[in-house]
N, CA, C and O atoms as CSV, one atom per row, in Angstrom:
chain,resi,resn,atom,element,x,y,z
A,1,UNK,N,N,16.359,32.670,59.943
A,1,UNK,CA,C,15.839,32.019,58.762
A,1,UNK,C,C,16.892,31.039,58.256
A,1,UNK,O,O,18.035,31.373,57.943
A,2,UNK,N,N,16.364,29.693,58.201
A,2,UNK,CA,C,17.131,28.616,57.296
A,2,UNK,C,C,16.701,28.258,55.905
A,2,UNK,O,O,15.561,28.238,55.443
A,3,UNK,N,N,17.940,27.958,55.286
A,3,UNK,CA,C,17.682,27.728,53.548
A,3,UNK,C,C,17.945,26.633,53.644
A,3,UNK,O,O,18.882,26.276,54.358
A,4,UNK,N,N,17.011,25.562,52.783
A,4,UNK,CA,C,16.811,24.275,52.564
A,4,UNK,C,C,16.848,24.382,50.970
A,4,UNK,O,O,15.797,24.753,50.447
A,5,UNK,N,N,17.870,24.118,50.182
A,5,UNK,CA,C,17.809,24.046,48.571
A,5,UNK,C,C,17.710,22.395,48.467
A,5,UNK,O,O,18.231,21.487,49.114
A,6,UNK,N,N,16.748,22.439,47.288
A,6,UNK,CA,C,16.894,20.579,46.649
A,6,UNK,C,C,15.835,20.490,45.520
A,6,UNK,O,O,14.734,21.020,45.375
A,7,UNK,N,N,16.467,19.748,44.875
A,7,UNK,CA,C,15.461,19.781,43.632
A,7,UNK,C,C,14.678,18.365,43.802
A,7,UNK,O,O,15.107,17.292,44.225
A,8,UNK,N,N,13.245,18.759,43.277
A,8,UNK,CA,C,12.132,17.611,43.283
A,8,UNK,C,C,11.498,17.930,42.153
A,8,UNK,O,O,11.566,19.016,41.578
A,9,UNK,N,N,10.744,16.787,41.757
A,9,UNK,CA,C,9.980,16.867,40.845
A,9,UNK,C,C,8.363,16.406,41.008
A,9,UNK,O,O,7.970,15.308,41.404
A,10,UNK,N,N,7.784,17.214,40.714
A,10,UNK,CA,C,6.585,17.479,40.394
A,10,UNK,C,C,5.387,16.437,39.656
A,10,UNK,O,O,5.012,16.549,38.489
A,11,UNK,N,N,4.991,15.603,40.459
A,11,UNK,CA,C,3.794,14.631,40.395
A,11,UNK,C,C,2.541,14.880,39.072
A,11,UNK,O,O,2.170,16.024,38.810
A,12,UNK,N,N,2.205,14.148,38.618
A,12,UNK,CA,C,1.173,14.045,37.865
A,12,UNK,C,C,-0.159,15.131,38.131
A,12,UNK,O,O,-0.801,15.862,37.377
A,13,UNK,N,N,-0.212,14.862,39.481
A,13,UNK,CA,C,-1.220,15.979,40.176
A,13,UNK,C,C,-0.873,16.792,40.162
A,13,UNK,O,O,-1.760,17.633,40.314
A,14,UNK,N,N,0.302,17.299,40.026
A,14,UNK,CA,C,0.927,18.971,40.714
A,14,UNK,C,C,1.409,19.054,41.663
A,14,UNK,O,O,1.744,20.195,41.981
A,15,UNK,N,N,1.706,17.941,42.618
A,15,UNK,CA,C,2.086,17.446,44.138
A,15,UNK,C,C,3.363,17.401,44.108
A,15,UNK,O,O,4.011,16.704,43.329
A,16,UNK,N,N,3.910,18.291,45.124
A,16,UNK,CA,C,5.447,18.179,45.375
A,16,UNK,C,C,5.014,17.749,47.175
A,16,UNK,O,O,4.263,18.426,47.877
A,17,UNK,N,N,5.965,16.029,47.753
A,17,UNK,CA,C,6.082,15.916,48.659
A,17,UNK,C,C,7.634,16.403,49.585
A,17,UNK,O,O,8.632,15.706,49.396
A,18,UNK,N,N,7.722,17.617,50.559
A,18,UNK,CA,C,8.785,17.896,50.877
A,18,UNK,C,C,8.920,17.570,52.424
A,18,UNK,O,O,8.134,18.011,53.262
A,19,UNK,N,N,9.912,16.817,52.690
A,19,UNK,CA,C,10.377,16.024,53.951
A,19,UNK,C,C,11.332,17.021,54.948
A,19,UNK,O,O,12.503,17.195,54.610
A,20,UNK,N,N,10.873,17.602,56.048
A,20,UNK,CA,C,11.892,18.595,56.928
A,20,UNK,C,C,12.469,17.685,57.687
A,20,UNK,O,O,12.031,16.540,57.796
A,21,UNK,N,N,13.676,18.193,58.372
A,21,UNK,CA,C,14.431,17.815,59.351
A,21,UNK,C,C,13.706,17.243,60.696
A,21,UNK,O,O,12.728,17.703,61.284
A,22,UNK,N,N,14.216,16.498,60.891
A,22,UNK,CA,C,13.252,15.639,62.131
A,22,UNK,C,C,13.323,16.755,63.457
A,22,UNK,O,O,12.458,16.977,64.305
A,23,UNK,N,N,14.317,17.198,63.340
A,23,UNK,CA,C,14.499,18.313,64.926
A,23,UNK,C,C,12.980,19.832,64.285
A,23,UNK,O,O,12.761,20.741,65.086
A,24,UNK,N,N,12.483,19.827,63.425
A,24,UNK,CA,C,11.370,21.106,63.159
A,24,UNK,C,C,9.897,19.774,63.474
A,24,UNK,O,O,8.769,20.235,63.297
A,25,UNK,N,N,9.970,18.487,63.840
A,25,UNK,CA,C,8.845,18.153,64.089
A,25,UNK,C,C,8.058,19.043,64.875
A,25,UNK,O,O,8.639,19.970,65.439
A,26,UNK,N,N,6.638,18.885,65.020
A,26,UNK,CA,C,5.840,19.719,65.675
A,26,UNK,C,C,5.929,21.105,66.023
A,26,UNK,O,O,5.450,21.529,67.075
A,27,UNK,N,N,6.585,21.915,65.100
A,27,UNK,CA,C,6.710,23.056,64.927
A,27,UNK,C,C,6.364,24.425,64.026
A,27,UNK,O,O,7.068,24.522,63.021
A,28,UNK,N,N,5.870,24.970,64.130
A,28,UNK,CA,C,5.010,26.295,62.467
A,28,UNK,C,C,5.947,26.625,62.037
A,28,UNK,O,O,6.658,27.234,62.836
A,29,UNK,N,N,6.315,26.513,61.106
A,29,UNK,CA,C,7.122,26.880,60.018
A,29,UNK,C,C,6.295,28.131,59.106
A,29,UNK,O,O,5.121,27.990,58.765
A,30,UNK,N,N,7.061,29.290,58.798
A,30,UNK,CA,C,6.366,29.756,57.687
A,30,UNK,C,C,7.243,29.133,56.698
A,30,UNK,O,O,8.441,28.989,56.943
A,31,UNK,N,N,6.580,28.653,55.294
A,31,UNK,CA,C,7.716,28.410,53.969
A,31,UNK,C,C,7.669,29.737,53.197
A,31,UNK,O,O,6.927,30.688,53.443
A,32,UNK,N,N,8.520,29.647,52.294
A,32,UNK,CA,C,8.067,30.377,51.076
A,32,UNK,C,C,8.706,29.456,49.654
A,32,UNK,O,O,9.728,28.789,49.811
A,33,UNK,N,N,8.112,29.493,48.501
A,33,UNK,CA,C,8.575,28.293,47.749
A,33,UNK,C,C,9.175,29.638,46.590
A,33,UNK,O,O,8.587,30.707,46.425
A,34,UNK,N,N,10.171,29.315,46.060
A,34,UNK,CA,C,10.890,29.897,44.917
A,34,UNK,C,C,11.040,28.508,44.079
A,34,UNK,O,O,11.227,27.357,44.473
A,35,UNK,N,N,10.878,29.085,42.702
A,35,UNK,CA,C,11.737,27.766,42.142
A,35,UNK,C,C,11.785,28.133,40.638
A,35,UNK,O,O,11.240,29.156,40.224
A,36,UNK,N,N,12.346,27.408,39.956
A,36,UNK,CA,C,12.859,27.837,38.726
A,36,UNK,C,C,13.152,26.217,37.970
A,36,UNK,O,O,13.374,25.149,38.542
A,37,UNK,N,N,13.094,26.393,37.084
A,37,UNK,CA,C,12.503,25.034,36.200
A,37,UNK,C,C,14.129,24.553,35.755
A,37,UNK,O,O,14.992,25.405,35.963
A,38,UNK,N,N,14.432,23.655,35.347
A,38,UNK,CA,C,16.032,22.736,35.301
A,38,UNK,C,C,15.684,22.275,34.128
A,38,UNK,O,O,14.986,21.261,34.090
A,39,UNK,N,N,16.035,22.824,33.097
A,39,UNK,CA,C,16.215,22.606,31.580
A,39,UNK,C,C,17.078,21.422,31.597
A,39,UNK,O,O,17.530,21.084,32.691
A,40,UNK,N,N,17.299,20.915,30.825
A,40,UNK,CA,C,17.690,19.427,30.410
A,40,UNK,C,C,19.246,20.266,29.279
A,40,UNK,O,O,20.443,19.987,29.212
A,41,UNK,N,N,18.529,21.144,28.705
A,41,UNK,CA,C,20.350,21.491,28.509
A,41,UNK,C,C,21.339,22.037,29.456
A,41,UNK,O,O,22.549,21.956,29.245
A,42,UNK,N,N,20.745,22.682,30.666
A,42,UNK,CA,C,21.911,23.067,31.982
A,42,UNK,C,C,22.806,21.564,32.508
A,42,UNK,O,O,23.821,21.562,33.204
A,43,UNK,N,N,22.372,20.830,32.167
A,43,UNK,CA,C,22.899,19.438,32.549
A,43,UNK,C,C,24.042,19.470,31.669
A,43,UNK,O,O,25.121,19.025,32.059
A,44,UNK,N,N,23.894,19.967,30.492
A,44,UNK,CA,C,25.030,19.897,29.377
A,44,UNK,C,C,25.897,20.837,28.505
A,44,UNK,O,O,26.337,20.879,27.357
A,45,UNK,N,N,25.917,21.644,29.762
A,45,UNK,CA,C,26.503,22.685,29.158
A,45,UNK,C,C,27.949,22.659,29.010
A,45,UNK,O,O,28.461,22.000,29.915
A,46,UNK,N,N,28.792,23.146,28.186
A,46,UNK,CA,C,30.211,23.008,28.090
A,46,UNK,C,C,30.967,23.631,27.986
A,46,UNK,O,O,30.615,24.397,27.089
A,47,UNK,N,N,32.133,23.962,28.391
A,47,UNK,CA,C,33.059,24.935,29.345
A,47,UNK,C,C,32.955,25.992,28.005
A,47,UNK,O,O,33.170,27.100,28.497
A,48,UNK,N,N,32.696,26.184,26.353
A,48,UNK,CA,C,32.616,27.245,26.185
A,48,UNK,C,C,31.714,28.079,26.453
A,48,UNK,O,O,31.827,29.290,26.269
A,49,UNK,N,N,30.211,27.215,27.158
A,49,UNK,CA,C,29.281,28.081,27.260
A,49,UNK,C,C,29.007,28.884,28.620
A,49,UNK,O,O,28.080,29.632,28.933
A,50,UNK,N,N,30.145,28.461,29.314
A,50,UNK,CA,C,30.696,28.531,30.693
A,50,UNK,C,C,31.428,30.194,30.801
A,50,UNK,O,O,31.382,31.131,31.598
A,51,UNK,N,N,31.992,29.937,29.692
A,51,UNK,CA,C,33.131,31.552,29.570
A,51,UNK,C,C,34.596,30.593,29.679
A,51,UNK,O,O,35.618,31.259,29.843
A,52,UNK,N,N,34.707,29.569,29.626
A,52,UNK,CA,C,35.935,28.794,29.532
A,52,UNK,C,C,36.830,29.096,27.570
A,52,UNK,O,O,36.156,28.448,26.768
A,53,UNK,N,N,37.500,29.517,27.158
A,53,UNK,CA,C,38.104,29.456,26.221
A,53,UNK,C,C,38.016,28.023,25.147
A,53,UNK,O,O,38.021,26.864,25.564
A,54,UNK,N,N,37.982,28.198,24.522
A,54,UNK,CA,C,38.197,26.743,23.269
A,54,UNK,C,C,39.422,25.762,23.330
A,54,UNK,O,O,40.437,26.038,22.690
A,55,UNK,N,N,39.360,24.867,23.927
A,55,UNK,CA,C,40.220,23.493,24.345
A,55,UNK,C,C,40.697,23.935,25.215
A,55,UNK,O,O,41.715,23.254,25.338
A,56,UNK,N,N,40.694,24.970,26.322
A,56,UNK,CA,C,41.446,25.060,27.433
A,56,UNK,C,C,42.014,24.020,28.332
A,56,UNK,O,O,43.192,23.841,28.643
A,57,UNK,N,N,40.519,23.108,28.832
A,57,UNK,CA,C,41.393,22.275,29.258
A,57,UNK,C,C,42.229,20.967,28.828
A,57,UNK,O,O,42.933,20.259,29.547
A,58,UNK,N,N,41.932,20.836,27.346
A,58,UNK,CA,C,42.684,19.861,26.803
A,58,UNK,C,C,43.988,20.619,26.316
A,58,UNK,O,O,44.868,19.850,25.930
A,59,UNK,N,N,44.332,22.144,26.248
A,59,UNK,CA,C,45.809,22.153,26.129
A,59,UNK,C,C,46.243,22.583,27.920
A,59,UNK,O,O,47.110,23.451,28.027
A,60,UNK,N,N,45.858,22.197,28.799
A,60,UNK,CA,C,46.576,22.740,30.088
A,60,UNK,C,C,46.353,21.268,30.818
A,60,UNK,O,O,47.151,20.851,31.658
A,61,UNK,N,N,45.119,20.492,30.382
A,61,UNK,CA,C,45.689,19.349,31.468
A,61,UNK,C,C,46.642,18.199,31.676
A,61,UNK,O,O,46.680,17.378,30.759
A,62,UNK,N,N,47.443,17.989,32.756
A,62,UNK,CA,C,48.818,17.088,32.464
A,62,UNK,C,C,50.265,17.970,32.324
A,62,UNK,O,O,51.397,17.491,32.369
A,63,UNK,N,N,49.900,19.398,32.143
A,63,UNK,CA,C,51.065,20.487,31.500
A,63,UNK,C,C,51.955,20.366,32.705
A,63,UNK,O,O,53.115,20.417,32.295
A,64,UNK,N,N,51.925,20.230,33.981
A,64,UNK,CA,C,53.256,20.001,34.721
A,64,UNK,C,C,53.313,18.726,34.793
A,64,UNK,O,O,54.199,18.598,35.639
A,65,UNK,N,N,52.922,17.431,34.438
A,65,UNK,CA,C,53.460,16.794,34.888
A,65,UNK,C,C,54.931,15.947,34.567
A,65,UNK,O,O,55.407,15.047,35.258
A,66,UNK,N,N,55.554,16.591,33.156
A,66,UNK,CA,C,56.840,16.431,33.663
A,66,UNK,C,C,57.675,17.421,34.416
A,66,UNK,O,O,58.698,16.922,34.885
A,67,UNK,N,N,57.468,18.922,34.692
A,67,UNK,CA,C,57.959,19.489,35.930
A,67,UNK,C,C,57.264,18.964,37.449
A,67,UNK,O,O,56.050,19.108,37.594
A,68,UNK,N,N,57.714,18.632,38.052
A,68,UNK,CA,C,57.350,18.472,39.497
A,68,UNK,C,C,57.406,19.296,40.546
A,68,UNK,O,O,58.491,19.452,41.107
A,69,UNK,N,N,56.077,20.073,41.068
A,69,UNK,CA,C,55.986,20.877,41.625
A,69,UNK,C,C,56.852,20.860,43.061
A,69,UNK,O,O,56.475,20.093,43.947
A,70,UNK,N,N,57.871,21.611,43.247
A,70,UNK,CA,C,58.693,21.895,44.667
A,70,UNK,C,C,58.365,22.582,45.811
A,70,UNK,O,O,57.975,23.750,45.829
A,71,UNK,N,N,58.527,21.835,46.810
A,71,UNK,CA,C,57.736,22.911,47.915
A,71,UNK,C,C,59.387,23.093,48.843
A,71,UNK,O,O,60.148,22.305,49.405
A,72,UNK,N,N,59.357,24.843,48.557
A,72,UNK,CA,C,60.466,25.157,49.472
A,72,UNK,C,C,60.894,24.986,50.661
A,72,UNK,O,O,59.858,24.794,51.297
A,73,UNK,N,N,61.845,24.925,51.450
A,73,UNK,CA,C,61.886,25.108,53.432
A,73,UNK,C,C,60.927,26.031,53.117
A,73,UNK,O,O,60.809,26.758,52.130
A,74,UNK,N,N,60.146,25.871,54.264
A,74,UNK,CA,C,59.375,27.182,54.963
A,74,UNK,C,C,59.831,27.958,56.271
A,74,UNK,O,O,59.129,28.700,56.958
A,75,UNK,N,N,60.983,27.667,56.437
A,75,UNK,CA,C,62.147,28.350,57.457
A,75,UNK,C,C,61.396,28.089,58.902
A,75,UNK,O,O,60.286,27.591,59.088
A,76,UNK,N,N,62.185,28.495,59.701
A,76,UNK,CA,C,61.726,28.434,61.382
A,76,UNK,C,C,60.753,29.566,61.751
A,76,UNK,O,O,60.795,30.736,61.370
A,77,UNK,N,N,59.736,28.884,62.696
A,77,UNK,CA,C,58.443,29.758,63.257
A,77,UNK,C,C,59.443,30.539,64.382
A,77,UNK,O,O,60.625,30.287,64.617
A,78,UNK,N,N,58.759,31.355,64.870
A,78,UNK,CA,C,59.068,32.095,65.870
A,78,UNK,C,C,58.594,31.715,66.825
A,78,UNK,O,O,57.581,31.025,66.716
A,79,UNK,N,N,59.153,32.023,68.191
A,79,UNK,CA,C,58.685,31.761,69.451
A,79,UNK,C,C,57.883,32.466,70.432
A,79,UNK,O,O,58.464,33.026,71.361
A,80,UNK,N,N,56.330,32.518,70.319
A,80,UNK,CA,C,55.755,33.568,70.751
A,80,UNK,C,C,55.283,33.175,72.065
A,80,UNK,O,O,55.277,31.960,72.260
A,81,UNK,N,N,54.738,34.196,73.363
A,81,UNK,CA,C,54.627,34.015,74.468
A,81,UNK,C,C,53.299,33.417,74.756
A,81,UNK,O,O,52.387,34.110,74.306
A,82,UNK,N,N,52.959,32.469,75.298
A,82,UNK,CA,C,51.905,32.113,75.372
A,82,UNK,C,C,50.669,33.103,75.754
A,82,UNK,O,O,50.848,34.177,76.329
A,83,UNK,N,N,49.174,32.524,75.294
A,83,UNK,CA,C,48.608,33.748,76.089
A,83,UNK,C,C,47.549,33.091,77.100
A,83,UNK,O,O,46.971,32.007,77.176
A,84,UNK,N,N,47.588,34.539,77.999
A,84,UNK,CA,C,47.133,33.786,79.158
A,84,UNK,C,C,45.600,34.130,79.036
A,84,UNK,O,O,44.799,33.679,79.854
């Protein structure tokens, strides 16, 4: 079983046109349709309604950039035997 997610919208008639992959031409498909309606406030939701804290990211973003992150030696690999 393959999952095909995408949102469409719904015609005057009630007509949703959905376009498959050219490689399922001439082939039975069973579908099954799930779907769930896209409120116009999920578009706008905001990081407190998220579970994000109050100004989180306006007091953390930019916070290193006068430390500059260091990347240590990562020392020598070892020499392992090839495999056959």
């Amino acid at each position: 079983m393959q999952i095909i997610k995408l949102k469409a919208k719904v015609d005057a008639e009630g007509e949703v046109t959905i376009k498959m992959p050219q490689d399922l031409a001439n082939q039975e498909l069973e579908i099954a349709i799930v779907y769930q309606l896209v409120s116009p406030e999920s578009s706008t939701q905001t990081p407190e309604s998220l579970g994000w804290p109050s100004g989180f990211f306006e007091q953390t973003a930019g916070c290193l950039a006068d430390e500059p992150l260091v990347r240590y030696p990562q020392g020598e690999y070892e020499n392992r035997e090839p495999i056959e």
